[in-house]
N, C-alpha and C positions, 0 to 999 in steps of 0.2 A: 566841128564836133565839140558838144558842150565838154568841159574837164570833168571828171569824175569827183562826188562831192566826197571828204575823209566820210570813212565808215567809225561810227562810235557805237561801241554796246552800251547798255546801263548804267548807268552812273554811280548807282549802289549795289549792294546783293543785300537784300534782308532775307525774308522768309523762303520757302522754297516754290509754296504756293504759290506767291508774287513775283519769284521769277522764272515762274513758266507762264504766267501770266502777259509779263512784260514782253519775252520774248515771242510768243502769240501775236502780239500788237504791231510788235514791232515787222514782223515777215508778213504781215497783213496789209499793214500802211503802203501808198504808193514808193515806187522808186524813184529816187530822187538824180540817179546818173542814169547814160544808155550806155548799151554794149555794141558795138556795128560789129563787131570783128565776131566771128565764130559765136556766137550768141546760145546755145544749146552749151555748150564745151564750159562758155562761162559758170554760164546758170549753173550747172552739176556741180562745177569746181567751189561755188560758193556755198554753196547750200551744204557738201560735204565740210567744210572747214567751219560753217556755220554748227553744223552736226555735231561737230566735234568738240567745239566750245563748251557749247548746250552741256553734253556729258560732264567733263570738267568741271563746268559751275554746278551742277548739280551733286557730282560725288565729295565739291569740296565744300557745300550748305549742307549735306546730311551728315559729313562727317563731322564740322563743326555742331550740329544742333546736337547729335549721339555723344559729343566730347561735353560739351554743354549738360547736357540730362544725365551722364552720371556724376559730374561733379557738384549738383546740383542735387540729387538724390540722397535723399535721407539713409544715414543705416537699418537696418530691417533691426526690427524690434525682436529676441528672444526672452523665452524663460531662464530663468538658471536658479538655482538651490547652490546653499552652502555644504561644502564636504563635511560630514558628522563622524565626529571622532567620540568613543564613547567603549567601554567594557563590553565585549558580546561574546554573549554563551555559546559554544558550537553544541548544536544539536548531534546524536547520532540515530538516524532513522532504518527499521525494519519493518517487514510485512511478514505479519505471521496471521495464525488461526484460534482462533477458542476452542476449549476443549474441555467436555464438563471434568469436573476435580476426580470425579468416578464415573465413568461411563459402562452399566452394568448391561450385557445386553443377557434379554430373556430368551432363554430357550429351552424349548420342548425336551423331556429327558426319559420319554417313553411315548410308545405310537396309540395315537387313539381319536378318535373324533372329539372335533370341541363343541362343546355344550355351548359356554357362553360367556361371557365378557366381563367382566366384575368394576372395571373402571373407567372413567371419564379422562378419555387423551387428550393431552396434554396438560391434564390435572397432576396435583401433589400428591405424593402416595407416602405411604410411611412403611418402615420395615415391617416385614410380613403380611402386609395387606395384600388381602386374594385379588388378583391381576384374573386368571382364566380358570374354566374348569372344561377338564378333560373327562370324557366320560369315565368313570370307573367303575362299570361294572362287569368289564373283564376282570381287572385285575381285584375286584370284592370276592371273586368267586375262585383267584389262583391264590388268594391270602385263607381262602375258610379251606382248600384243597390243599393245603400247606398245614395249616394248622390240625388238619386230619393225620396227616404224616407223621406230626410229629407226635400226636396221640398213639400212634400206631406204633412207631420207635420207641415210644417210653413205656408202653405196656407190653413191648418185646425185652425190650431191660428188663423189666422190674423181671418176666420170668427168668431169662438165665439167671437174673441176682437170687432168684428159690432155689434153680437147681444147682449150681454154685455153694450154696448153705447145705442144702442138704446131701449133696454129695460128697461134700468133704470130710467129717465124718465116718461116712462109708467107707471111703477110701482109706481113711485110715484104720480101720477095725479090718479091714479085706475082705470088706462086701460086695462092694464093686473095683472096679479095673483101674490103674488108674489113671489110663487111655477117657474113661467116660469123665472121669474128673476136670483132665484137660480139654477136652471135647464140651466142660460146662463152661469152662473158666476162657475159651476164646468165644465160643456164643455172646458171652455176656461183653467182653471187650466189643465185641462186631455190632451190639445191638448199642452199646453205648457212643459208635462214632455214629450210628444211625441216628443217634436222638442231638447230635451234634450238626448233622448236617439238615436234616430237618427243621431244626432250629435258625439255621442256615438261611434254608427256602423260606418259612417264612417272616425271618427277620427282612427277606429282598421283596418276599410278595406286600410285604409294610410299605417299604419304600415306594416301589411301583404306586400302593393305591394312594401313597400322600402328593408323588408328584403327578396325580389327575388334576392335583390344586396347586397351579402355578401362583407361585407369590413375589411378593418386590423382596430381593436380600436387601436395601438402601432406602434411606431417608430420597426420595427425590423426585425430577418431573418425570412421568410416565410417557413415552411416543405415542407415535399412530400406532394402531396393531396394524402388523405385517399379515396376522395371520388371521381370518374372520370364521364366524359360527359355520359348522360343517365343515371346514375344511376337516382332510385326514390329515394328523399332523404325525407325522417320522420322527423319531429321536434327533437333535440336534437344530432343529428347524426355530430360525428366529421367528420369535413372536412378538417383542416388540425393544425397546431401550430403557432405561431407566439411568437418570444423568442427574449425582449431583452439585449443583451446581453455584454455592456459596463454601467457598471460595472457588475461583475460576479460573481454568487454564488458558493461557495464553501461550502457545509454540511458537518461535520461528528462528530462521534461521541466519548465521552473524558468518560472517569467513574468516579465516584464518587469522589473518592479519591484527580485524578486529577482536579474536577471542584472544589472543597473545596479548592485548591491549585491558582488555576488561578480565583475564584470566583471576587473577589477583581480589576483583573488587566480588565476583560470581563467585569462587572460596569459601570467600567469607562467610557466605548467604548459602552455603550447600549443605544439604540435608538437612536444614531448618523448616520441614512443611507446611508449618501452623502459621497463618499471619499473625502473630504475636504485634499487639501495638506497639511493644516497643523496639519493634525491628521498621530499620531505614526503609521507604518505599519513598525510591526515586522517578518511578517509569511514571510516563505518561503513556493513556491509551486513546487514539482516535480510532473513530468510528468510520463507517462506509460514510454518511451523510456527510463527514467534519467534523460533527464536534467531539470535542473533549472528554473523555469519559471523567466523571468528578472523583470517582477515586484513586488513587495511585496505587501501583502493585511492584513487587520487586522481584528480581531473578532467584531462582532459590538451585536451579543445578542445571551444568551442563551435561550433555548426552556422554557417552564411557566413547565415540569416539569421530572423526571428522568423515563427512562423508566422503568416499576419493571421486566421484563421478561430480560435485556440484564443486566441493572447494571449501564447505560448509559443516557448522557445527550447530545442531539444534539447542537452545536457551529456553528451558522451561519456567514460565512465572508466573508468580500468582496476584490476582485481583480478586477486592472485596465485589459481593454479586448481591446485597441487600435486596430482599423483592427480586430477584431472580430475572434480571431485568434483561443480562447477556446469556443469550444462546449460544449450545456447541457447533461450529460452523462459520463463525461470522468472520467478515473481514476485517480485520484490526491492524490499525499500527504502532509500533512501538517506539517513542523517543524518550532519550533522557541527555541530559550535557554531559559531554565527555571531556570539554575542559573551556576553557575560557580566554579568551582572546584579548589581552589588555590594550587599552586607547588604540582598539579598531578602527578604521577607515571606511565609511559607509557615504554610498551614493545610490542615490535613485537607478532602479533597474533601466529607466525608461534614457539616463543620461549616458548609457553603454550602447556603441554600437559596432556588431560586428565585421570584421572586412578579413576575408580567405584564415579566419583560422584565429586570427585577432582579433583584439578588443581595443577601441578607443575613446576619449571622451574630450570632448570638447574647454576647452579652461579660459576663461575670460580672465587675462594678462593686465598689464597698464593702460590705459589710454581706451581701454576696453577693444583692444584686439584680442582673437580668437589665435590658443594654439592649440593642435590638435598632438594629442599625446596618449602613448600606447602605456596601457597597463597590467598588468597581473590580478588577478581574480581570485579570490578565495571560495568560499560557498556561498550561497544565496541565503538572506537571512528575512524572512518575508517578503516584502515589497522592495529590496535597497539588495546589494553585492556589498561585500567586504570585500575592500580593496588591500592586495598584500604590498604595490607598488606602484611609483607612478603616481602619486597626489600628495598632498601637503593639508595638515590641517587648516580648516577656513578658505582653503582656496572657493571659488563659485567654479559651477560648472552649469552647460546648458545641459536642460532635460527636455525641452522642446524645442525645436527650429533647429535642427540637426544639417537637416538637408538640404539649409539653404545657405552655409557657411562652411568657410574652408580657413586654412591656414593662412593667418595672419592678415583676416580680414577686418574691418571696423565694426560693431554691432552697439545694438541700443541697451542693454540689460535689464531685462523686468523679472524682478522677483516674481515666482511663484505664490497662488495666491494660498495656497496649501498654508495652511497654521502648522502644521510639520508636516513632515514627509511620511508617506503612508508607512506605519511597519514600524515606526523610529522609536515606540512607547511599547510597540506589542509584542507578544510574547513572541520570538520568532520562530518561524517555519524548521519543521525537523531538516538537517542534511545530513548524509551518510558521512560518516567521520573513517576513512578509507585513509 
């Protein structure tokens, strides 16, 4: 029996490919020893030991090539911005309503059919300009019925005033009684409250026939009519609005905390209703759309008392309305600064992120390792957070590539292409100063 020749594996391990490769080749090529002895029993026993190798060389080429590619692997490039340390105004922000300076509503103050319409809704009206006409020719005909009364009471006066004259007289000489005498002298009182109350009736049937002519009591915009030609209109029944509306109300409402805060600076400005130029106007007013309203308006009183159901105290203020631009109804907000935040702490919104309740941000260290570091938060001041803790002026921070860095890892750092950070020059975003 020929000896068995030594068994050699590979003489290198390079690649992985090539040594599945090699070992292919090799279990292919003929064999170079025999087996006489149990030949089946060998075979297995080889080929599992061989098996087993195979695994071996193979898990210690992929761990070397993985040990290989990441040390071999570049650090992942991030953005990062410097921390902006800078003076920031704290906004304090509300949502309140417009509300015209006089909101007169018109109404019906006697029942009659309406004739007809006299103005252009939502045209400019001026004080006493005829808005409706009520028919009055009922009450034409309870004023000439009135004024017959009182023709009637006054030439029942004048006669007791005869017999009165000429009874007295009598009564003295004891011509007549002077039971007849007082019998002239209460006539004449009775017909004298008749010409009082007749006077009465139609000083009301006046009334009556002047409000058939519904007019504007105010300079201002006229509404829709509520109430159209033909309708029967009933006493009290609204007929249309009249609102006006330079200078303009603006409502809303501040709580507690904050009116104990601003109680002091609202004071000042109470019971001043006139915009007078030379009174302070701090507010700012935004609109439904965003923007800015251009003119500013100031608080001039708080309500007499806090609401107990919201928590809440209404602040009445007024804005200039030139051209009559803002309507009563709209939605408006109101900010002004409530105080000022010196050498604040501002970073990109976008450099914050949150985990269970925390804030964190990213801080590119020496060497350009990443540490991740928890911080404190103030209000939001456009596009950037003021930061109350937790940073250092000039430190950089990542504001993108968050999510591919953890603590104390190594990174590339690329400034941001941003020429400043959004927000950092603009007027910032109202926050509620709570």
């Amino acid at each position: 029996m020929k000896e068995s020749q030594p068994f050699h594996f590979l003489p290198s391990i390079g690649s992985t490919s090539m040594t599945i490769h090699r070992f292919n080749a090799f279990f292919q090529a003929p064999r170079p020893f025999i087996v006489r002895s149990q030949p089946q029993t060998a075979r297995r026993d080889f080929r599992g030991v061989a098996s087993l190798m195979v695994c071996l060389l193979l898990g210690i080429t992929l761990g070397c090539d993985r040990k290989e590619a990441e040390s071999t692997a570049a650090p992942p490039e991030v953005l990062v911005a410097e921390v902006i340390q800078k003076d920031v105004p704290i906004y304090g922000e509300w949502v309140g309503t417009t509300v015209g300076y006089v909101d007169a509503q018109i109404r019906a103050r006697i029942q009659g059919y309406l004739l007809s319409r006299h103005y252009t809704e939502g045209s400019a009206v001026r004080t006493n300009d005829l808005l409706f006409k009520i028919d009055p020719r009922p009450y034409q005909a309870a004023l000439d019925q009135a004024k017959a009364e009182l023709a009637r009471a006054g030439a029942a006066y004048k006669k007791s005033q005869l017999d009165v004259k000429r009874n007295t007289p009598l009564a003295a000489e004891g011509a007549i009684s002077q039971k007849e005498l007082d019998d002239a002298l209460q006539a004449s009182a009775v017909n004298l409250a008749s010409v009082a109350s007749a006077r009465a009736k139609l000083e009301n049937a006046q009334l009556n026939l002047n409000w058939t002519s519904v007019t504007s009591p105010i300079n201002g915009i006229a509404g829709i009519a509520t109430a159209q030609i033909g309708d029967l209109i009933v006493e009290n029944t609204l007929m249309t609005t009249v609102s006006q509306l330079d200078p303009i109300k603006v409502n809303f409402p501040i709580s507690e905390q904050e009116y104990l805060k601003l109680a002091e600076r609202i004071e000042k400005a109470g019971g001043q209703e006139n915009l007078n130029p030379s009174h302070e106007k701090r507010l700012e007013l935004v609109l439904a759309d965003g923007s800015i309203y251009p003119h500013k308006g100031r608080a001039v009183l708080a309500d007499r008392q806090v609401d107990v159901k919201t928590g809440t105290i209404t602040i009445v203020s007024y804005f200039p309305n030139p051209g009559n631009i803002l309507r009563p109804g709209l939605f408006a907000k109101i900010r002004t600064p409530i105080e000022t935040r010196t050498a604040g702490l501002l970073v990109q919104q976008r450099a914050v992120k949150e985990l269970q309740g925390t804030f964190e941000v990213a801080v590119i260290g020496k060497e350009n390792k990443v540490a991740i570091r928890k911080v404190t938060l103030g209000p939001r001041i456009g596009s950037l957070w003021l930061v109350d803790e937790g940073l250092h002026p000039g430190e950089m921070v990542i504001v993108e590539g968050l999510l591919k860095v953890r603590d104390g890892m190594v990174v590339t750092p690329k400034a941001t292409s941003d020429e400043q950070p959004p927000g950092a020059e603009s007027s910032p975003d109202p926050v509620s100063a709570t």
